[in-house]
SERO-4910 file (N, C-alpha, C, O; in steps of 0.05 Angstrom, whole numbers):
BEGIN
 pado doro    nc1    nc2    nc3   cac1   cac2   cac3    cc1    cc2    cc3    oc1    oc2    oc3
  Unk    A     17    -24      0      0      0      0     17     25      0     11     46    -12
  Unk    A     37     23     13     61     42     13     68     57    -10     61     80    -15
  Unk    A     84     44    -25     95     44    -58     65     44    -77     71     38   -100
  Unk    A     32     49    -72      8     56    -86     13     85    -77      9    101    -95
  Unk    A     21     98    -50     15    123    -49     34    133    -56     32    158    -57
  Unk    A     63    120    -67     91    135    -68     86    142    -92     87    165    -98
  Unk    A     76    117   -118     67    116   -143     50    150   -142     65    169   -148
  Unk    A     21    158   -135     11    171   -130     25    205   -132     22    225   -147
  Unk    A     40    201   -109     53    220   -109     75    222   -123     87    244   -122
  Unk    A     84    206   -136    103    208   -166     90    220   -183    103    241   -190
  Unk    A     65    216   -196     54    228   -214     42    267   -210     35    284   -227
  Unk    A     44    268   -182     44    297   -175     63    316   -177     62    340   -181
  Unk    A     84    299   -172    109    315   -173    111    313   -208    115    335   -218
  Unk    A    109    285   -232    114    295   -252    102    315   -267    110    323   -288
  Unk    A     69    327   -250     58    341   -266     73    369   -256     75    387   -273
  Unk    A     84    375   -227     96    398   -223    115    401   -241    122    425   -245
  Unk    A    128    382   -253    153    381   -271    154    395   -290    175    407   -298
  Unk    A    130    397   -301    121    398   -327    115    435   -326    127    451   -341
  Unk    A     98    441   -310     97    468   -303    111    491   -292    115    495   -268
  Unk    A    119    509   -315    140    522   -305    136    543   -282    115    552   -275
  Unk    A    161    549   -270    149    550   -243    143    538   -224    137    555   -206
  Unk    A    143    511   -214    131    493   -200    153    479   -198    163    467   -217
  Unk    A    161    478   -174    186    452   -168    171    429   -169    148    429   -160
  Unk    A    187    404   -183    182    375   -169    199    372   -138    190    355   -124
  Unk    A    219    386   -129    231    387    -98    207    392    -97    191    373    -95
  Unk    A    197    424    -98    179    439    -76    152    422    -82    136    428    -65
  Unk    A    142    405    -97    122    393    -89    130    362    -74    117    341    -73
  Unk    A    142    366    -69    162    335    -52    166    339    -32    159    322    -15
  Unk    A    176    358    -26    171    381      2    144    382     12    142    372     35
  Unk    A    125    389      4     92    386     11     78    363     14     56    360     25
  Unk    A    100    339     -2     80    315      4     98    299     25     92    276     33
  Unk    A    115    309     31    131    301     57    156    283     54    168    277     74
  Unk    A    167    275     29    185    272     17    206    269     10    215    248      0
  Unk    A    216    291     12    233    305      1    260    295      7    273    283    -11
  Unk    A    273    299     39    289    292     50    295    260     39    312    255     23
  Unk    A    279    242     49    269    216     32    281    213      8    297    195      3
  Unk    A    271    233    -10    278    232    -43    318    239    -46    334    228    -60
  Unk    A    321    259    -31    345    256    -33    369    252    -25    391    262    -31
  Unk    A    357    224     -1    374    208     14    371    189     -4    393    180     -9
  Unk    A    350    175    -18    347    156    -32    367    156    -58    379    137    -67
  Unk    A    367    190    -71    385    188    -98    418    189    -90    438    182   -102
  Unk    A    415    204    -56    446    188    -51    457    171    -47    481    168    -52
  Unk    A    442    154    -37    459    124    -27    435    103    -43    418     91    -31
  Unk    A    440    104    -84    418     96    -98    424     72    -96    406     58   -105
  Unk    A    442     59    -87    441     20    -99    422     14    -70    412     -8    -72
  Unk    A    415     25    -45    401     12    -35    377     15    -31    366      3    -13
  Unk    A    357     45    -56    337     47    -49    327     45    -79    316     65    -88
  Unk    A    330     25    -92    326     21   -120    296     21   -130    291     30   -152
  Unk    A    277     12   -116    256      2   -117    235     31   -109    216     39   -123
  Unk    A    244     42    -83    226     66    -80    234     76   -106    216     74   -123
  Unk    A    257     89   -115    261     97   -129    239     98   -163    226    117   -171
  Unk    A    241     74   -175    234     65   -181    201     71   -189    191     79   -210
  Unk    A    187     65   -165    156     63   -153    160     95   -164    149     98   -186
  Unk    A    172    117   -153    169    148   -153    174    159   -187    161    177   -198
  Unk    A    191    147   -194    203    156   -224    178    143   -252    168    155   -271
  Unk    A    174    116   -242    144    112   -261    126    129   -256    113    138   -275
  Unk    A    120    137   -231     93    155   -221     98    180   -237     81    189   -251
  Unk    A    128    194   -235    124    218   -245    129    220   -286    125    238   -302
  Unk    A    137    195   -288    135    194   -316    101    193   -335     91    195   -357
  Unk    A     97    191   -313     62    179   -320     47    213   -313     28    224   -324
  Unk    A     64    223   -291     44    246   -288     54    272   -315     40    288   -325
  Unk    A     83    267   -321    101    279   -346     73    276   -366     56    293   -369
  Unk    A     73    249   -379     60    236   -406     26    254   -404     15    262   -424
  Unk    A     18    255   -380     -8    263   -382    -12    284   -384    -34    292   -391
  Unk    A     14    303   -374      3    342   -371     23    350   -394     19    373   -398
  Unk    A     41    343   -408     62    361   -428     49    366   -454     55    386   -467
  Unk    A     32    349   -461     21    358   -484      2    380   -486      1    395   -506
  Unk    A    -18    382   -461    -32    407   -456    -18    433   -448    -28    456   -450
  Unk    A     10    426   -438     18    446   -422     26    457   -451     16    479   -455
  Unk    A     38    449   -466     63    464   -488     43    472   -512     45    493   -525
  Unk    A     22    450   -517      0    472   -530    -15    495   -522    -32    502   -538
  Unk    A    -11    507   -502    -14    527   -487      3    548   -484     -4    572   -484
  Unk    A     31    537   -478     53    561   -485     57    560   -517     74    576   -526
  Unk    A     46    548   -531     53    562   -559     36    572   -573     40    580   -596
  Unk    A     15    572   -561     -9    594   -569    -18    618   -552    -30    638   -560
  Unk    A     -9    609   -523    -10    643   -513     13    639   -497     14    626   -476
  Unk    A     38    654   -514     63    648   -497     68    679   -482     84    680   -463
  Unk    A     54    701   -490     54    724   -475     37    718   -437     46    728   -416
  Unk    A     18    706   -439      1    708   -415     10    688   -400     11    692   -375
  Unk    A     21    657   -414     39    636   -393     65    647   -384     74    641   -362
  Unk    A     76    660   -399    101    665   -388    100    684   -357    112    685   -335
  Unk    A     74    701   -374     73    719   -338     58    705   -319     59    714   -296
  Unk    A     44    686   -324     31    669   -304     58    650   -290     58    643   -266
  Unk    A     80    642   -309    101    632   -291    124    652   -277    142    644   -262
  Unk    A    120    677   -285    133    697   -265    117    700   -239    124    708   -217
  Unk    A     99    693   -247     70    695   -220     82    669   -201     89    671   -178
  Unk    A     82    653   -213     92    629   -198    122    622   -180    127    614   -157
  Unk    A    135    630   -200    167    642   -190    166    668   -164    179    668   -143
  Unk    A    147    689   -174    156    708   -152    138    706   -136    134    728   -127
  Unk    A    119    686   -123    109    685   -110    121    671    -87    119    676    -63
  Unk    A    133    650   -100    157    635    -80    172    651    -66    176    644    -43
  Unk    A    183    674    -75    198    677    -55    196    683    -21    213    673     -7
  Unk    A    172    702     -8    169    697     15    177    681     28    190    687     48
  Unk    A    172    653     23    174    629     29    212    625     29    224    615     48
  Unk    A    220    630     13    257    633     11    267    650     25    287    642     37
  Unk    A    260    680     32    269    691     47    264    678     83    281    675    101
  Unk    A    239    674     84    241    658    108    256    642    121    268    643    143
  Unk    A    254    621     98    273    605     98    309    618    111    321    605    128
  Unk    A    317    640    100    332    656    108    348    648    129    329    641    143
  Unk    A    366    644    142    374    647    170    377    677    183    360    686    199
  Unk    A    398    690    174    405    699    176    398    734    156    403    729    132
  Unk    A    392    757    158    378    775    141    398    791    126    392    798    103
  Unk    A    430    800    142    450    811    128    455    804     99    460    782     90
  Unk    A    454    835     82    457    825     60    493    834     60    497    849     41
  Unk    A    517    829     74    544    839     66    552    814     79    541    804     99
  Unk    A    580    800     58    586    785     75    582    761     59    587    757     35
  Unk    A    570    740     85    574    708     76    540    705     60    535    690     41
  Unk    A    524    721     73    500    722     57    499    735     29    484    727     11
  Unk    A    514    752     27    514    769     -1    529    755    -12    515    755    -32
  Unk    A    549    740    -20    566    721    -44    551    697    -53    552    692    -77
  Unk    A    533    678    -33    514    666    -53    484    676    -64    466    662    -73
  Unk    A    484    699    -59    460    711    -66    468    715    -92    457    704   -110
  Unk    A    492    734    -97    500    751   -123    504    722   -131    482    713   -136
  Unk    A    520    705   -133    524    688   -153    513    660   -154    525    640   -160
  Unk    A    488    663   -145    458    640   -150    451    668   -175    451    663   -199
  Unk    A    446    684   -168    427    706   -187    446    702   -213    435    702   -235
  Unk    A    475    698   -210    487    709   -232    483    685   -251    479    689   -275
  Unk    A    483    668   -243    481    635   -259    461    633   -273    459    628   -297
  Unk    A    443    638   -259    411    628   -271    410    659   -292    411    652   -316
  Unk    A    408    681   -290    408    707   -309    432    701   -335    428    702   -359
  Unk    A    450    695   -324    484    689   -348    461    658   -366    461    655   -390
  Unk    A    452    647   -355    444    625   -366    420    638   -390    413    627   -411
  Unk    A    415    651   -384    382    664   -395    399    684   -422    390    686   -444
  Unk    A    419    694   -414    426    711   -427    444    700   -465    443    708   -489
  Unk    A    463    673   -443    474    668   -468    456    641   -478    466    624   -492
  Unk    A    428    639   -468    412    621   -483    400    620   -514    395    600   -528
  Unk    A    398    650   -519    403    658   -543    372    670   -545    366    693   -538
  Unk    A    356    651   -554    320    660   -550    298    651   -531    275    643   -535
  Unk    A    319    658   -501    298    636   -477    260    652   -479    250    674   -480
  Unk    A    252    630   -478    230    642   -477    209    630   -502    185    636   -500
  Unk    A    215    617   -520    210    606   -542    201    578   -539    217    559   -536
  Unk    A    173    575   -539    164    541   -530    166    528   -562    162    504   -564
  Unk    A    173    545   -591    177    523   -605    203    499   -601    221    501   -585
  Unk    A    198    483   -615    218    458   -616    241    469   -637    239    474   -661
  Unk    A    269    471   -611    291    470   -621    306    455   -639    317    461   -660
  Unk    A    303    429   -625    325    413   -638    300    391   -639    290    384   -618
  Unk    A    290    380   -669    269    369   -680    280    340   -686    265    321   -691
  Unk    A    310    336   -684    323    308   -680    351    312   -681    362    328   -696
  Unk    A    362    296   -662    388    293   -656    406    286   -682    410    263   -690
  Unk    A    417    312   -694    432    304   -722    470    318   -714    488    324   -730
  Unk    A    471    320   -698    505    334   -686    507    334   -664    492    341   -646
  Unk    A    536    321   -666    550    333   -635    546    351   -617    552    348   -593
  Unk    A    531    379   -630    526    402   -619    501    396   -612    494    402   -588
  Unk    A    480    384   -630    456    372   -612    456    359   -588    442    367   -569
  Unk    A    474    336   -586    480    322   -564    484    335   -535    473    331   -513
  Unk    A    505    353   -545    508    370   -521    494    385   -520    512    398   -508
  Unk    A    475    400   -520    455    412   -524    433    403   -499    423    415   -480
  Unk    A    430    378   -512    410    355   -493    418    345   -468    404    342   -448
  Unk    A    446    339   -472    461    333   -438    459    362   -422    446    366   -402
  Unk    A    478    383   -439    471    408   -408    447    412   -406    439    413   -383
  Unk    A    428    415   -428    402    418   -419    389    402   -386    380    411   -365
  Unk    A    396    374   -398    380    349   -376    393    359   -358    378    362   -338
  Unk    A    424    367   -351    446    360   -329    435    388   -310    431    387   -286
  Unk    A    432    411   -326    428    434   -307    401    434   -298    396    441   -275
  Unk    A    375    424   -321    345    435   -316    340    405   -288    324    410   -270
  Unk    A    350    388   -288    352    365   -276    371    373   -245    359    375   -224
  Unk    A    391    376   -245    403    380   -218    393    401   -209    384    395   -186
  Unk    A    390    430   -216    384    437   -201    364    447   -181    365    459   -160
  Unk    A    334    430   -206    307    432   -188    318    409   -171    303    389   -174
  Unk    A    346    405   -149    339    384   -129    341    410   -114    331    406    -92
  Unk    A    348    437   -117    351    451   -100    316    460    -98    305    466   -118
  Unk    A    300    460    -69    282    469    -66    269    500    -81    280    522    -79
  Unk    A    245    494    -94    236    524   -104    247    526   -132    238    541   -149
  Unk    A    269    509   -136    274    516   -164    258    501   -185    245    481   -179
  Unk    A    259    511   -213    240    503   -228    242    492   -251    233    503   -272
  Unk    A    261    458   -250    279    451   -278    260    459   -308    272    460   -329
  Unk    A    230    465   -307    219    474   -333    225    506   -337    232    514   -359
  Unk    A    220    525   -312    234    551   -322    264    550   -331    274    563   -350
  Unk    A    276    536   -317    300    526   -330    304    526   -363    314    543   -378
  Unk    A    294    504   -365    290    492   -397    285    518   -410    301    523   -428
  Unk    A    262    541   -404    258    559   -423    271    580   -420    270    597   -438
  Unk    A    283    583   -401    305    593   -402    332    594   -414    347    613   -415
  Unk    A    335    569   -425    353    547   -439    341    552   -471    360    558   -485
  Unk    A    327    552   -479    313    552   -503    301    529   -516    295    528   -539
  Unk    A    298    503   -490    299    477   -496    277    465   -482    277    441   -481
  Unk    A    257    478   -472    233    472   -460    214    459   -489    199    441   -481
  Unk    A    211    463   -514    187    461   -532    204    426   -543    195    404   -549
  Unk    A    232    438   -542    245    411   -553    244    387   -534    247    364   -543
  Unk    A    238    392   -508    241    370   -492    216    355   -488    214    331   -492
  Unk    A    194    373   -480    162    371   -474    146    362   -497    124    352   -496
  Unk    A    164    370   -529    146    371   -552    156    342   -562    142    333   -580
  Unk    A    177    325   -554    185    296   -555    174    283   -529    169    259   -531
  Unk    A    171    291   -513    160    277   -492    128    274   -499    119    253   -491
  Unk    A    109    290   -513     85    293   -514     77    279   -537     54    276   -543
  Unk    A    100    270   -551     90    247   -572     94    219   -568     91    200   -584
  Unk    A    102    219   -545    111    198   -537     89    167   -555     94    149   -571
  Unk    A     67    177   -543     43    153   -554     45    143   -587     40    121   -597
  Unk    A     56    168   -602     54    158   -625     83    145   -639    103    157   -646
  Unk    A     78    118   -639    104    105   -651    123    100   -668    145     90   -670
  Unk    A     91    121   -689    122    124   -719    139    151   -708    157    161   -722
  Unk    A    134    161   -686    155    186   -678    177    177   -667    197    191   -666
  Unk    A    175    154   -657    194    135   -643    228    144   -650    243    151   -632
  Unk    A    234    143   -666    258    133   -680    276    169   -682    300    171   -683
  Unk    A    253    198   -682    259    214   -681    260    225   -655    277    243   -654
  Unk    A    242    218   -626    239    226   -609    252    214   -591    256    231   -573
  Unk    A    262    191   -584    272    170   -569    307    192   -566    313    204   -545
  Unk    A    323    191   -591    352    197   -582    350    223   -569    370    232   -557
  Unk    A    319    241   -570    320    268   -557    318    262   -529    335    272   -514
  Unk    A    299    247   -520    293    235   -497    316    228   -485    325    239   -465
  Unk    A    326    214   -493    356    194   -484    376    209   -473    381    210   -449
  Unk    A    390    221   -494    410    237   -491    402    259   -466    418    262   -447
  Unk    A    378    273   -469    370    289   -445    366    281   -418    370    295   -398
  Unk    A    357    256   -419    359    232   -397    380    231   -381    378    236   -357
  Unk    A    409    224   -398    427    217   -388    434    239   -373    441    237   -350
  Unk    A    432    262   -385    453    293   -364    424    297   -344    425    310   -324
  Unk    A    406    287   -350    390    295   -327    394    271   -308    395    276   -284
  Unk    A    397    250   -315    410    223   -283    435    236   -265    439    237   -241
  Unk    A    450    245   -290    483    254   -278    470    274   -256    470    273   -232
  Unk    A    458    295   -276    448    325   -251    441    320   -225    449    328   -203
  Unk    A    417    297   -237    411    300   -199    420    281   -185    416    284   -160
  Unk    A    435    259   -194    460    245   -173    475    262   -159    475    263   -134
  Unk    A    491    278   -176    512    299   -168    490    320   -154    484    312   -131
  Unk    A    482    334   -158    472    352   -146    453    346   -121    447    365   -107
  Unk    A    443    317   -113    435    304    -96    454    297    -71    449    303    -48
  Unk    A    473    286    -79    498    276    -65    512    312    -52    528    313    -34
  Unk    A    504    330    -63    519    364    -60    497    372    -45    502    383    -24
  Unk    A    477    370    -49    453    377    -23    453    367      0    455    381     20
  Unk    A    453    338      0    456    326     26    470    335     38    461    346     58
  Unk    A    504    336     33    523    349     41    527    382     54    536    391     75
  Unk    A    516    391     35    515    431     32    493    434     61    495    448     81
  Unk    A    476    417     53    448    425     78    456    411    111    445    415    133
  Unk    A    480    393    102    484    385    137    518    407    147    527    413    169
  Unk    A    523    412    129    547    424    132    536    469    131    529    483    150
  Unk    A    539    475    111    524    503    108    499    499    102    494    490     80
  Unk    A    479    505    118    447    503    108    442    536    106    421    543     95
  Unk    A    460    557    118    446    582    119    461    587     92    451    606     79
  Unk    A    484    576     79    497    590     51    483    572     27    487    580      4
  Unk    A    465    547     33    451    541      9    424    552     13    411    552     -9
  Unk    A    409    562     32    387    576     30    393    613     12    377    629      2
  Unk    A    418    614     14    425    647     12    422    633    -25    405    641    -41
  Unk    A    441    613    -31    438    607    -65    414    600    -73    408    609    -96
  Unk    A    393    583    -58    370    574    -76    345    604    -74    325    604    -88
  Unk    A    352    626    -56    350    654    -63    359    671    -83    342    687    -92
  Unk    A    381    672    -92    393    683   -105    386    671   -132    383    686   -151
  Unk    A    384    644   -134    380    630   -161    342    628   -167    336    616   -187
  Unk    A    324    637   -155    299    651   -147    302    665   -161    297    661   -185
  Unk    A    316    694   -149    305    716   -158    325    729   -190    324    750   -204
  Unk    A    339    705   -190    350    704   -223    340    701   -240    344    713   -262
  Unk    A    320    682   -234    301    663   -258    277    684   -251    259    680   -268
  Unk    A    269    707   -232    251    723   -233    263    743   -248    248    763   -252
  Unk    A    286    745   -258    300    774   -268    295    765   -297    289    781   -315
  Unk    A    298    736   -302    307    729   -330    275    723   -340    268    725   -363
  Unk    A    256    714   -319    233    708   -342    219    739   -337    196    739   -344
  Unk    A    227    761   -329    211    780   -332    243    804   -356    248    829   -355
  Unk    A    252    790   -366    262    801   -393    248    784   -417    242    793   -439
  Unk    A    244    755   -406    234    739   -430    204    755   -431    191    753   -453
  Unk    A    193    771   -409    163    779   -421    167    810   -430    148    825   -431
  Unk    A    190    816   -436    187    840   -451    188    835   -480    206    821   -488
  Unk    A    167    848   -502    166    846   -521    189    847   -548    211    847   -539
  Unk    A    190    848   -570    214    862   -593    216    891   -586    237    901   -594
  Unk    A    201    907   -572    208    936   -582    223    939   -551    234    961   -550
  Unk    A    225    924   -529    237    927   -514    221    951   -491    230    972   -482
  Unk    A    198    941   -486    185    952   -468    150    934   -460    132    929   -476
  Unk    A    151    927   -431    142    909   -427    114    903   -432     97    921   -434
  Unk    A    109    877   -434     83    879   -446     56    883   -420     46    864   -408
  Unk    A     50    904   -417     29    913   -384     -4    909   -398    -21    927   -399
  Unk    A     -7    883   -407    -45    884   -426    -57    871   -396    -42    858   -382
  Unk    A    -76    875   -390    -89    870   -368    -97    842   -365   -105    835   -343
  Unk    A    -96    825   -386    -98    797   -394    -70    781   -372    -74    765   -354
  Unk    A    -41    791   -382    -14    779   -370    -21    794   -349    -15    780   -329
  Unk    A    -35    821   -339    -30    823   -307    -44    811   -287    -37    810   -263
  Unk    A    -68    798   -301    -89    780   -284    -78    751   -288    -91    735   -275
  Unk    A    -55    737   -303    -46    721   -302    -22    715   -291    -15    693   -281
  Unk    A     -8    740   -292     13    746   -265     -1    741   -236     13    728   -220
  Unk    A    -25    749   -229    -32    746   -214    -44    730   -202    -46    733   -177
  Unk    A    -56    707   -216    -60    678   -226    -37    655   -207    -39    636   -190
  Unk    A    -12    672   -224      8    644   -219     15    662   -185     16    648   -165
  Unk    A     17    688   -183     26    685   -152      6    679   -130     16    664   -113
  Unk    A    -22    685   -125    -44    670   -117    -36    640   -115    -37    627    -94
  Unk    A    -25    628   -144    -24    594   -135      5    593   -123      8    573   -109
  Unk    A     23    605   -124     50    600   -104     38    607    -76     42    595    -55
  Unk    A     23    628    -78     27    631    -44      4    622    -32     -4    634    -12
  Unk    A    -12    600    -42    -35    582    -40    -13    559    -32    -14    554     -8
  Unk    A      2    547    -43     22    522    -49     32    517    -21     32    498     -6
  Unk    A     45    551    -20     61    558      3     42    553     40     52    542     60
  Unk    A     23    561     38     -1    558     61     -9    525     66    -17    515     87
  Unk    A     -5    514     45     -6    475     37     13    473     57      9    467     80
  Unk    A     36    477     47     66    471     59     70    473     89     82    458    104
  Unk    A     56    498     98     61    515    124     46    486    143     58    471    159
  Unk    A     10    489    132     -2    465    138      1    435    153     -6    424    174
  Unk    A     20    430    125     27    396    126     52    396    155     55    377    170
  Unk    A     67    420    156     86    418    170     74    422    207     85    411    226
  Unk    A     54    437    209     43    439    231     28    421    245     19    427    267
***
């Protein structure tokens, strides 16, 4: 009965996956988890099976929400994008809390500046983040390959850090339509042969990411827990800096239609709804 509710909650976390904005941590965190999830991906040869039970669940919750989700950012990619700034900056309350310590000079200000700098430098030399069409339509170069590993390795490790959001990631990357738009054909089998090496290859840097970056949490959070709360802040309000450049238009001035401000307001309502879940389960 155990591994029916772990299943369960696999498929919750793959639909958070899917939604940008939305940690699979931070919904792992809410279903009580978490810690669990990434003691299990550290010491993996002896928890093979939860493992397992969790990773089908969320592949199943992936297969059922990516195809709605990405036909949606590519027909109103102005009003999703600010509905996932809604989502992103709504989190943060919840990160500053988290906070230990409030000084911004010092040991608190060096992973603040360079969580922000990573996730923004990432957005910057992504080229066209923000773009839910499909990049790379099949793995034909070297440069594709790699493409698909940093993609998996970064959008993958670093939603182990709580609040982060490996799909704002991806569109930030320019690799969200390419990853979700092979994952969402999954069902159909003459796509097989074109969608499979995209899958694969992105697979693999996404296993590496969150091993490594699993094995670096465990670690970081028993050793400095107030200097990885100061980064998974800083790398927050990066990805709030970078998807609110992705919602400024070509002429370079932002798009304010009352449609994206009621959808901005949409996604922060559901972060700080998420956030009151969380407060909840913990009390």
């Amino acid at each position: 009965m155990r591994r029916i509710y772990l299943f369960l909650k696999g498929i919750l976390i793959g639909v958070a996956l899917v939604l940008p904005g939305l940690s699979g941590s931070l919904m792992a965190v809410l279903l009580g988890i978490y810690e669990d999830v990434v003691s299990w991906v550290a010491s993996f040869g002896k928890n093979v099976r939860n493992l397992l039970v969790l990773g089908v669940g969320a592949l199943v919750g992936i297969l059922l929400s990516a195809k709605v989700v990405l036909l949606l950012c590519i027909a109103y990619p102005g009003p999703c994008n600010w509905f996932f700034l809604g989502l992103v900056a709504g989190g943060i309350p919840l990160l500053i809390r988290n906070v230990k310590g409030r000084n911004f000079t010092g040991y608190g200000f060096v992973p603040l500046v360079f969580g922000f700098g990573i996730i923004f430098a990432m957005a910057v030399f992504a080229g066209t983040p923000g773009d839910f069409r499909v990049a790379i339509l099949s793995v034909r170069t070297v440069f594709d390959v790699g493409i698909l590993l940093g993609s998996g390795f970064v959008s993958c490790g670093l939603m182990m850090f709580p609040g982060v959001s490996g799909s704002v990631l991806l569109i930030l990357l320019g690799q969200y339509g390419t990853v979700y738009g092979a994952v969402s054909e999954f069902a159909d089998f003459s796509q097989w042969p074109r969608i499979l090496p995209v899958c694969v290859w992105f697979a693999i840097g996404g296993l590496l990411g969150i091993w490594l970056f699993s094995a670096l949490m465990k670690w970081a959070l028993g050793k400095f827990p107030r200097f990885v709360h100061w980064l998974i802040l800083g790398l927050t309000l990066g990805t709030c800096g970078s998807l609110l450049w992705v919602c400024v238009d070509s002429y370079g001035e932002p798009t304010f239609s009352w449609a994206c401000f009621l959808f901005f307001l949409l996604g922060f309502g559901a972060a700080r709804l998420t956030e009151r879940m969380e407060c909840k389960n913990k009390a």
